[in-house]
PDB file of N, CA, C and O in Angstrom, chain B, residues numbered from 101:
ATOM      1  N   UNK B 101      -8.425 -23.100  10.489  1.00  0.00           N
ATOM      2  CA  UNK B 101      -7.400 -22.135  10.861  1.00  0.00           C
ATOM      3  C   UNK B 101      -7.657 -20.826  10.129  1.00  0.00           C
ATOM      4  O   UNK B 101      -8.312 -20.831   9.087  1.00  0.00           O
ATOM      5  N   UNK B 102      -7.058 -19.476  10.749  1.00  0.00           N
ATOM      6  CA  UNK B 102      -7.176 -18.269  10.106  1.00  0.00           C
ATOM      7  C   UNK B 102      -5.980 -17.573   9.730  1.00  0.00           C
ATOM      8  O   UNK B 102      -5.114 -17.273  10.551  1.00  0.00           O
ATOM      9  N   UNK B 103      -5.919 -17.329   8.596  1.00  0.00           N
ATOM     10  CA  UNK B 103      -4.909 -16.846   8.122  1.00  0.00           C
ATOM     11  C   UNK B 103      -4.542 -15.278   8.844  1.00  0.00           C
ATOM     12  O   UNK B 103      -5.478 -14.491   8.982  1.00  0.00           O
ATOM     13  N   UNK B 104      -3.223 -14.901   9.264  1.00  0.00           N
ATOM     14  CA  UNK B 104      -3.676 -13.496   9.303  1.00  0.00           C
ATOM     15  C   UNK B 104      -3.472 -12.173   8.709  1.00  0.00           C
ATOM     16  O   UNK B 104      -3.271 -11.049   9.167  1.00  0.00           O
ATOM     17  N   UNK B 105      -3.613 -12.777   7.306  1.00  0.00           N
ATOM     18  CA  UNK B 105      -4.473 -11.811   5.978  1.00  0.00           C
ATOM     19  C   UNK B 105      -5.461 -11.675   6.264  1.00  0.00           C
ATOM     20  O   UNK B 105      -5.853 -10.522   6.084  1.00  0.00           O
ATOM     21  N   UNK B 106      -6.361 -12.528   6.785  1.00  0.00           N
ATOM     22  CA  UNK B 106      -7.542 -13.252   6.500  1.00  0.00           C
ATOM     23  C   UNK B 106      -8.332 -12.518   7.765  1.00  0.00           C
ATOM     24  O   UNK B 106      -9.425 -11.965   7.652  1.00  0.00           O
ATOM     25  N   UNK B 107      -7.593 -12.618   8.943  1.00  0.00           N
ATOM     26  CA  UNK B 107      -8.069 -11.635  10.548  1.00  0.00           C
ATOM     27  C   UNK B 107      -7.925 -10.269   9.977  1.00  0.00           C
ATOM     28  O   UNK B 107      -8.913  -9.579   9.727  1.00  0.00           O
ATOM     29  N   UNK B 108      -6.638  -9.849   9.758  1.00  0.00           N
ATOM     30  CA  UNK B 108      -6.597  -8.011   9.170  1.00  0.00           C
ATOM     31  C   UNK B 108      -7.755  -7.460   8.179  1.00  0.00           C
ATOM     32  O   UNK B 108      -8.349  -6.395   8.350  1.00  0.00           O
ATOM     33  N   UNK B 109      -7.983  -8.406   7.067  1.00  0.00           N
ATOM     34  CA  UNK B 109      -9.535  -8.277   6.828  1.00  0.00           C
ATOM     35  C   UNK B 109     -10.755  -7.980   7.790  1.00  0.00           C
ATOM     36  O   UNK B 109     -11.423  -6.967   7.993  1.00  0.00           O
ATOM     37  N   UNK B 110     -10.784  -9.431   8.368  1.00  0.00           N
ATOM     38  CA  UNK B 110     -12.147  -8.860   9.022  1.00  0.00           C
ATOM     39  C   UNK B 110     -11.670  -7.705  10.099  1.00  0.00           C
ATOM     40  O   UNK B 110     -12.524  -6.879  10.420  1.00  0.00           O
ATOM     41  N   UNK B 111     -10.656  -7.626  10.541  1.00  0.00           N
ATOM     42  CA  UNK B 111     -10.655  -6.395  11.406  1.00  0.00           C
ATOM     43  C   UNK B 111     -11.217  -4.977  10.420  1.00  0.00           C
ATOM     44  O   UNK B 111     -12.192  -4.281  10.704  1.00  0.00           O
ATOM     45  N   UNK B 112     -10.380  -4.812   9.317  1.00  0.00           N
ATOM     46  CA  UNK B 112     -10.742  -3.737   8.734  1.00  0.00           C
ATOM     47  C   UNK B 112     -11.814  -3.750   8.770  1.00  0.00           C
ATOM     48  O   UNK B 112     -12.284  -2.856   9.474  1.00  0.00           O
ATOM     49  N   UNK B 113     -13.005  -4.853   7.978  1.00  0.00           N
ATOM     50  CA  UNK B 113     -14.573  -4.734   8.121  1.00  0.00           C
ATOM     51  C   UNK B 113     -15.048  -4.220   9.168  1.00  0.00           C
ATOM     52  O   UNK B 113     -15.976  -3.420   9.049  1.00  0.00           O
ATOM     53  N   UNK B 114     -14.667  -4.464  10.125  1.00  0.00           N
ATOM     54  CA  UNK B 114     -15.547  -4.735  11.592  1.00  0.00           C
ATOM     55  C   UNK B 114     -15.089  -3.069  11.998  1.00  0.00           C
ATOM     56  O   UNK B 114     -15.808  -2.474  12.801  1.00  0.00           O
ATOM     57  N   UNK B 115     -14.067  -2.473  11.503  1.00  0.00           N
ATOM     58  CA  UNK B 115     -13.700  -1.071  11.806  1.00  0.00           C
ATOM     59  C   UNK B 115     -14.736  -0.467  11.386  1.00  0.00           C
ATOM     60  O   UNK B 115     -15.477   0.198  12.110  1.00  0.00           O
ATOM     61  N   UNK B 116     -14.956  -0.728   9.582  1.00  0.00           N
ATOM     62  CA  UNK B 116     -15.559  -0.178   9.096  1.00  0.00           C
ATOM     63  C   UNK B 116     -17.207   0.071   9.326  1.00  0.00           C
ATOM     64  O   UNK B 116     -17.924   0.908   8.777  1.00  0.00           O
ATOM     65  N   UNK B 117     -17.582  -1.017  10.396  1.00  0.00           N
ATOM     66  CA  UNK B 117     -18.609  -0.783  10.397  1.00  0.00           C
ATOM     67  C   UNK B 117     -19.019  -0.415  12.138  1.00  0.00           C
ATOM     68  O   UNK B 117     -20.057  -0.618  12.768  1.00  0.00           O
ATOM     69  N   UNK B 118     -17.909   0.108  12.479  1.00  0.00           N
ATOM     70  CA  UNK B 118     -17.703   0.968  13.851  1.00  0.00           C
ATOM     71  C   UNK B 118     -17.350   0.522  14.541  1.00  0.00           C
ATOM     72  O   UNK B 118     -17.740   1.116  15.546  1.00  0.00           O
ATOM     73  N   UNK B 119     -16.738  -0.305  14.823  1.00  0.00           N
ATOM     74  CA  UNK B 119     -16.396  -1.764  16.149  1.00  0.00           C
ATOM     75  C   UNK B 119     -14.772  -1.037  16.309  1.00  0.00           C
ATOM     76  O   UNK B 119     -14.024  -0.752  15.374  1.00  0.00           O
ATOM     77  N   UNK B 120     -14.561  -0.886  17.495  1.00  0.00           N
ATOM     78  CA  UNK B 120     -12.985  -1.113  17.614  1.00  0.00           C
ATOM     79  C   UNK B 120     -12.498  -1.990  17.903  1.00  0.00           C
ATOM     80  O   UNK B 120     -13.055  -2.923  18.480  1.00  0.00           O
ATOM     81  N   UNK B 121     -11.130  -1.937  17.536  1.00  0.00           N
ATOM     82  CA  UNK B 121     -10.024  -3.835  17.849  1.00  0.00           C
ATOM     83  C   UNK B 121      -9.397  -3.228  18.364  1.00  0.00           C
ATOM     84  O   UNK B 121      -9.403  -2.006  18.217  1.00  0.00           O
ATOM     85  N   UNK B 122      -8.552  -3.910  19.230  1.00  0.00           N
ATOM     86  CA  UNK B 122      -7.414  -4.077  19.881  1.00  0.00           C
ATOM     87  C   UNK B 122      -6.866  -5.026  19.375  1.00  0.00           C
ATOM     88  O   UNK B 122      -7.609  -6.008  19.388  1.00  0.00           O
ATOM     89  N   UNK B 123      -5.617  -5.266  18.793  1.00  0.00           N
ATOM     90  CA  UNK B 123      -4.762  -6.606  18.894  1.00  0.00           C
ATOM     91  C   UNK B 123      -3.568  -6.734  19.368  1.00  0.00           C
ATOM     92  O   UNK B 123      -2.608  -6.006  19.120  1.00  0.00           O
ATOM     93  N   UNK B 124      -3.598  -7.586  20.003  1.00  0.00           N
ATOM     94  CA  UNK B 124      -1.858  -8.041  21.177  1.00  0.00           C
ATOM     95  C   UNK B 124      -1.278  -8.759  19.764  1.00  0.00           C
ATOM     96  O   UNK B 124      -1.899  -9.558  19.065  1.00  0.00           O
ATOM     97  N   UNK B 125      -0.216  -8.363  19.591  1.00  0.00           N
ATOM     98  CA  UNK B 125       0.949  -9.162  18.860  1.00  0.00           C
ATOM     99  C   UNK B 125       1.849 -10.121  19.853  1.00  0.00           C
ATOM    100  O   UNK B 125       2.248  -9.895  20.996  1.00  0.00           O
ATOM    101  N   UNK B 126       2.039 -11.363  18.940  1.00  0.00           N
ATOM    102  CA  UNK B 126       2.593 -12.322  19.860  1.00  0.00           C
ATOM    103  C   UNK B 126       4.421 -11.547  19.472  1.00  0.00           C
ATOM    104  O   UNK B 126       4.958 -11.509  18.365  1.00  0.00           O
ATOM    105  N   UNK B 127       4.940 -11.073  20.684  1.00  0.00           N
ATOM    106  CA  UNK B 127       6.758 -10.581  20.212  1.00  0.00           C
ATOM    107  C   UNK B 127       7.036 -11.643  20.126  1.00  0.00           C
ATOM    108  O   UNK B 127       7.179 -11.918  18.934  1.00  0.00           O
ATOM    109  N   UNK B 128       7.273 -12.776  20.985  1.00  0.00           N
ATOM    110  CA  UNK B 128       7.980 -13.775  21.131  1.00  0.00           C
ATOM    111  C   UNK B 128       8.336 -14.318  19.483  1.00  0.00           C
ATOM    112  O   UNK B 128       9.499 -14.514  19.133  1.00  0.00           O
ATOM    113  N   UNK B 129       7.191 -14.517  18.578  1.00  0.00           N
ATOM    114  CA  UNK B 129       6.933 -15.138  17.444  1.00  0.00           C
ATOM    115  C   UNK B 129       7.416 -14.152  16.619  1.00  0.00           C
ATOM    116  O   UNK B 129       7.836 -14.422  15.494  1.00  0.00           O
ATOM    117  N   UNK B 130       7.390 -12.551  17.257  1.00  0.00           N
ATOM    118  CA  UNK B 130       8.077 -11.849  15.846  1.00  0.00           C
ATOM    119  C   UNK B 130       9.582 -11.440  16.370  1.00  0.00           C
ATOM    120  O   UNK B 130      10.156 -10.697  15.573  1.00  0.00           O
ATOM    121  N   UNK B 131      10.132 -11.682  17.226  1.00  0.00           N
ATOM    122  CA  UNK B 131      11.621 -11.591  17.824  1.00  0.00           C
ATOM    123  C   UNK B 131      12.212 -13.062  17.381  1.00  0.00           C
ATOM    124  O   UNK B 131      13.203 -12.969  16.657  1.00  0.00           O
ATOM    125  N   UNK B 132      11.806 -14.343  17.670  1.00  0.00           N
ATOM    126  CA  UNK B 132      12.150 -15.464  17.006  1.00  0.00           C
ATOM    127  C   UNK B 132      12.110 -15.844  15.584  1.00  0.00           C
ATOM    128  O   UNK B 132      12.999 -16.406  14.945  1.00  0.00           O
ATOM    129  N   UNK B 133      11.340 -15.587  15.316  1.00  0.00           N
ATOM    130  CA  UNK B 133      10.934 -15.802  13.831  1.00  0.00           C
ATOM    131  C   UNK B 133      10.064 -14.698  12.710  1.00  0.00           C
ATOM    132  O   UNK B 133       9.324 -14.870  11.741  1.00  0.00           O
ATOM    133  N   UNK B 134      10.603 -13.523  13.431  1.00  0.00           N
ATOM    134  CA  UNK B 134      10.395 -12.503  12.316  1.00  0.00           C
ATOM    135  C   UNK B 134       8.840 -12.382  11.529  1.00  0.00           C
ATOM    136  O   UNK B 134       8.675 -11.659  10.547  1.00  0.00           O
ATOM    137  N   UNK B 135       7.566 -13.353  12.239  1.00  0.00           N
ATOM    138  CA  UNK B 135       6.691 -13.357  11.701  1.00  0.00           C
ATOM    139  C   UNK B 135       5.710 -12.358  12.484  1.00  0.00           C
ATOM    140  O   UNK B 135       5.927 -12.600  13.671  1.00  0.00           O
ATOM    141  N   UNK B 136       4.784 -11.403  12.401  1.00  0.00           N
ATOM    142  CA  UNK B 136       3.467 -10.883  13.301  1.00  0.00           C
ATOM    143  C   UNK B 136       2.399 -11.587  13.446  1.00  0.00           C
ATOM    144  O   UNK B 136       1.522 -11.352  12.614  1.00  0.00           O
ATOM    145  N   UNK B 137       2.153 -12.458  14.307  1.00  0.00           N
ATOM    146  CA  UNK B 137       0.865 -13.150  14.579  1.00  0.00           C
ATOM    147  C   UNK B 137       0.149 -12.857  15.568  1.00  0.00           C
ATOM    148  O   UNK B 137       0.693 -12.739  16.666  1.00  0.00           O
ATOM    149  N   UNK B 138      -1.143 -12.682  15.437  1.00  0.00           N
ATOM    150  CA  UNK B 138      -1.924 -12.049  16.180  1.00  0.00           C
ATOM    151  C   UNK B 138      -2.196 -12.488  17.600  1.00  0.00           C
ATOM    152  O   UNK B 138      -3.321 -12.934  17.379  1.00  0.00           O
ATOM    153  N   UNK B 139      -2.044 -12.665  18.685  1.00  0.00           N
ATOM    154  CA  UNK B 139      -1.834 -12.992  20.110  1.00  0.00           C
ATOM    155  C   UNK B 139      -3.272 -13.220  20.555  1.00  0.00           C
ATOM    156  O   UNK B 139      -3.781 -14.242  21.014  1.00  0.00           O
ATOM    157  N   UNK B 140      -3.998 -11.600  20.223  1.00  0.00           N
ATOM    158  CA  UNK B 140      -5.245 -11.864  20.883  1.00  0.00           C
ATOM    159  C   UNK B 140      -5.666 -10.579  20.698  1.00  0.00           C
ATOM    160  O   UNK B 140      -4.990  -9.551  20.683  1.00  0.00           O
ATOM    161  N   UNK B 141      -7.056 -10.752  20.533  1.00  0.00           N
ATOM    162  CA  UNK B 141      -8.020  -9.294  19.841  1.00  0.00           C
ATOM    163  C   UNK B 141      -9.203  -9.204  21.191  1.00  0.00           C
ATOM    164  O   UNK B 141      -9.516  -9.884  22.168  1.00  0.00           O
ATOM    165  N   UNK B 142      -9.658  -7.744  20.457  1.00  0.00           N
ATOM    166  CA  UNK B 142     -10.747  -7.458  21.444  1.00  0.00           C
ATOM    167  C   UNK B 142     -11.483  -6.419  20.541  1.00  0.00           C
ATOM    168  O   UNK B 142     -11.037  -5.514  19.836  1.00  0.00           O
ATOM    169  N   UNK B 143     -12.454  -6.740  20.732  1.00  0.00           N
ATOM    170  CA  UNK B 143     -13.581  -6.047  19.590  1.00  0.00           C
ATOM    171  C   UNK B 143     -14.532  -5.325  21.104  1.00  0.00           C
ATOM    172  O   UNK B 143     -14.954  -5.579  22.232  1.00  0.00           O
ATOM    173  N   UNK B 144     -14.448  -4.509  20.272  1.00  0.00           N
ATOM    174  CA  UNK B 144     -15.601  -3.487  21.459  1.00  0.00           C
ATOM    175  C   UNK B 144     -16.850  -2.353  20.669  1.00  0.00           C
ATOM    176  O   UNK B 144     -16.733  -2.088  19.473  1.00  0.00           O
ATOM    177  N   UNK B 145     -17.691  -1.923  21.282  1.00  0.00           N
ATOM    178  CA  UNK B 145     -18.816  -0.918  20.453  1.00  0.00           C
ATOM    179  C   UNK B 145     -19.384  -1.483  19.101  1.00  0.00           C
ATOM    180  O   UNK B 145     -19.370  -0.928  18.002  1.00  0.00           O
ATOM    181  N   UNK B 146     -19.853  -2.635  19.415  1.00  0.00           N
ATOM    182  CA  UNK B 146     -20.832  -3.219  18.797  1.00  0.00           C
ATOM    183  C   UNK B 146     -21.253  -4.166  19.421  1.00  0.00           C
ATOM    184  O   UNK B 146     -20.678  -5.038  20.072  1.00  0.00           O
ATOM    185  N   UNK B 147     -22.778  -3.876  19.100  1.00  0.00           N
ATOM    186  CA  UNK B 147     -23.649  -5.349  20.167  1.00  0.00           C
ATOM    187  C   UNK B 147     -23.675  -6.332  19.877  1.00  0.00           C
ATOM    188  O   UNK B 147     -24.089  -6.575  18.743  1.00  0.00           O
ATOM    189  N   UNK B 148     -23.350  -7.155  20.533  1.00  0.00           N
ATOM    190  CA  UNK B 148     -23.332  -8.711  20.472  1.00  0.00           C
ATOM    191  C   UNK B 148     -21.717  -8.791  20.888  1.00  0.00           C
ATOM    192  O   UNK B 148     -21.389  -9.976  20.832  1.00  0.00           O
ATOM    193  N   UNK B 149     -20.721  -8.047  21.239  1.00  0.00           N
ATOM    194  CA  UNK B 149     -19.693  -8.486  21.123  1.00  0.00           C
ATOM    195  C   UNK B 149     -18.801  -7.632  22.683  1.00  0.00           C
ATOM    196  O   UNK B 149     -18.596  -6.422  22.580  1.00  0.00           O
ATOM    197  N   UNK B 150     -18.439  -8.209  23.738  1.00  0.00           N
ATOM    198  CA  UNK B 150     -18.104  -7.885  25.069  1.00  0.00           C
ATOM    199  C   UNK B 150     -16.588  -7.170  24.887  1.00  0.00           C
ATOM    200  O   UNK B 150     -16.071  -7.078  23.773  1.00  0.00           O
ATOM    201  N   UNK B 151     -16.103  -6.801  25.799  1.00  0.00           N
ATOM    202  CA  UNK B 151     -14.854  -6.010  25.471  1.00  0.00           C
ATOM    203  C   UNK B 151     -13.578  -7.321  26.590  1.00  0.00           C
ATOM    204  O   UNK B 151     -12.612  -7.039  27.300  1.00  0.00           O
ATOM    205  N   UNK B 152     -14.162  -8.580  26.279  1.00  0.00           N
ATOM    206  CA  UNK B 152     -13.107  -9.483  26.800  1.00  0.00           C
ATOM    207  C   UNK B 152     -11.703  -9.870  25.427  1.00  0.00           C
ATOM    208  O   UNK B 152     -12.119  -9.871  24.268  1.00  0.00           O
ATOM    209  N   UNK B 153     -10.598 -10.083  25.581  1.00  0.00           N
ATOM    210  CA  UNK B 153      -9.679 -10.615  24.888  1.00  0.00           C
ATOM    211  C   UNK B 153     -10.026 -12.065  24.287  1.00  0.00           C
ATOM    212  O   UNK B 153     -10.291 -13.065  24.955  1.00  0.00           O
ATOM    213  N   UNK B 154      -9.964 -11.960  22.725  1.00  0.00           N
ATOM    214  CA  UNK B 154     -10.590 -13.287  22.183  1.00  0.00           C
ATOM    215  C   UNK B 154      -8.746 -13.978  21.603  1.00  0.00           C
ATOM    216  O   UNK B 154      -7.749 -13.262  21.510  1.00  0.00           O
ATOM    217  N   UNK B 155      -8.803 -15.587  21.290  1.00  0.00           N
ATOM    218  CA  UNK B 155      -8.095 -16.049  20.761  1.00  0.00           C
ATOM    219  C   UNK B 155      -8.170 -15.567  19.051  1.00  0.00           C
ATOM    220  O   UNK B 155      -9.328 -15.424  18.659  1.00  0.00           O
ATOM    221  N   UNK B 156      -7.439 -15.390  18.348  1.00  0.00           N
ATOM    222  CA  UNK B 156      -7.331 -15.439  17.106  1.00  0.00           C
ATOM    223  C   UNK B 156      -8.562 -16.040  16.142  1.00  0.00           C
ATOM    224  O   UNK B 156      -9.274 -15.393  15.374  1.00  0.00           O
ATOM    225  N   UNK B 157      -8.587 -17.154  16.358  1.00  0.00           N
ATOM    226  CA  UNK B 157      -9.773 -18.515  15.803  1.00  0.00           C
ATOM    227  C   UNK B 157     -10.918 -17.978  16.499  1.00  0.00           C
ATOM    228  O   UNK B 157     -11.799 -17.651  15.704  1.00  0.00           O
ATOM    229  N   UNK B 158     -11.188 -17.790  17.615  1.00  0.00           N
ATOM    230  CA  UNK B 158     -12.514 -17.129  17.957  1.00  0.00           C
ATOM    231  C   UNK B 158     -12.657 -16.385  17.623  1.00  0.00           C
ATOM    232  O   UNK B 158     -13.580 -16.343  16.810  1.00  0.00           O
ATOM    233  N   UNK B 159     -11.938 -15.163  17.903  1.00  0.00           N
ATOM    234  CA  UNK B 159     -12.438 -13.469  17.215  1.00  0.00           C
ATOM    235  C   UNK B 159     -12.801 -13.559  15.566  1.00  0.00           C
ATOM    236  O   UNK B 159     -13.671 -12.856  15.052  1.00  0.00           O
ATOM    237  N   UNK B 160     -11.897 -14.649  14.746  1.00  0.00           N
ATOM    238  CA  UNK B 160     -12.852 -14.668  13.236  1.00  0.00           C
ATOM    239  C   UNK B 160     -13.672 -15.433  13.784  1.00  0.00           C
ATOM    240  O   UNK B 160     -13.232 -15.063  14.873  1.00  0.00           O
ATOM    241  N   UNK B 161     -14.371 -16.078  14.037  1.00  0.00           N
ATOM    242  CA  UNK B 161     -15.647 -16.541  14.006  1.00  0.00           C
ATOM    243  C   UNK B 161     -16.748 -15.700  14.560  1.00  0.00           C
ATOM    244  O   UNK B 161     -17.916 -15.778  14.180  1.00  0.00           O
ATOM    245  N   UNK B 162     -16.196 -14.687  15.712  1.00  0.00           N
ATOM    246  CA  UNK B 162     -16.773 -13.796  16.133  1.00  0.00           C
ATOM    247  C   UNK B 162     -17.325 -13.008  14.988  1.00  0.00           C
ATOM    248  O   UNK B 162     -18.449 -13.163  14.511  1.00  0.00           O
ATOM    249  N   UNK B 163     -16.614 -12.327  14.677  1.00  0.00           N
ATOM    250  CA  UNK B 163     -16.395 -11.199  13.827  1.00  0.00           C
ATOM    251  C   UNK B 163     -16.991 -11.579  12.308  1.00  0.00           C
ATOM    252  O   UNK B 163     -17.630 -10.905  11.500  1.00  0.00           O
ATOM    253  N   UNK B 164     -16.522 -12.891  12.279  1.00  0.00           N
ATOM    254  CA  UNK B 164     -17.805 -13.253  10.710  1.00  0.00           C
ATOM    255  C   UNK B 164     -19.117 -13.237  11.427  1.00  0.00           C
ATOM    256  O   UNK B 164     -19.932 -12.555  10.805  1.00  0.00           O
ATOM    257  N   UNK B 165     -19.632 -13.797  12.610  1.00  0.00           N
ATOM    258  CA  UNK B 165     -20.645 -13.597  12.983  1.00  0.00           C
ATOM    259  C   UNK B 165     -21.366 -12.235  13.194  1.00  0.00           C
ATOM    260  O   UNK B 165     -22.470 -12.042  12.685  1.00  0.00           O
ATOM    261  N   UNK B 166     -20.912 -11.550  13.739  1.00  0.00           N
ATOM    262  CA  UNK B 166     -20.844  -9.819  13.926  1.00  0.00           C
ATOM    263  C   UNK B 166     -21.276  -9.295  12.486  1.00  0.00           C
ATOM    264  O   UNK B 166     -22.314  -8.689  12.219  1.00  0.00           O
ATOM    265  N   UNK B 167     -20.237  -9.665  11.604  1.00  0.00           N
ATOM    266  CA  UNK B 167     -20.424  -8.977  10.455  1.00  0.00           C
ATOM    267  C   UNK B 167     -22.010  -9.775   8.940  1.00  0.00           C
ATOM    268  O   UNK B 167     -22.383  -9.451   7.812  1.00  0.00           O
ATOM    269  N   UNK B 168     -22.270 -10.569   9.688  1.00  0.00           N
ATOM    270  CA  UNK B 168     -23.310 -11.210   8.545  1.00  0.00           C
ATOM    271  C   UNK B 168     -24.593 -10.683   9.389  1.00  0.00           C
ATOM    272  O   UNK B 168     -25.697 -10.707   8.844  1.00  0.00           O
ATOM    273  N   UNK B 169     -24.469 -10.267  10.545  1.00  0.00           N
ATOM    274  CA  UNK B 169     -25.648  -9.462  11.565  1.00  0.00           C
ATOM    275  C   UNK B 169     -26.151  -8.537  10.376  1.00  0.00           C
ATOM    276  O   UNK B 169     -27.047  -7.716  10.569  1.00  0.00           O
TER     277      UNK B 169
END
């Protein structure tokens, strides 16, 4: 599982090294229960990585992958 401390990290990395994110916030989860959890990302402008909507758990695995490139 990914924490999402742990996603806002690698997003920052993956900024930092020119990639843009998108992330969908789940409302439902922050109108019910006051928490922000990440819904679904999209990493774009870097190779190896398509501009489709990833699950949470994929996009870090993505994105550690991306980033040890």
């Amino acid at each position: 599982m990914t924490s999402t401390k742990e996603l806002n990290e690698l997003i920052a990395r993956i900024k930092a090294k020119g990639g843009k994110v998108v992330v969908e916030w789940d409302a439902e989860a922050e109108i019910l229960e006051g928490r922000k959890i990440h819904k679904r990302i999209t990493v774009t402008n870097l190779k190896g990585c398509g501009s489709c909507p990833m699950s949470p758990v994929y996009a870090a695995e993505k994105m550690r992958d991306l980033l040890a490139a």
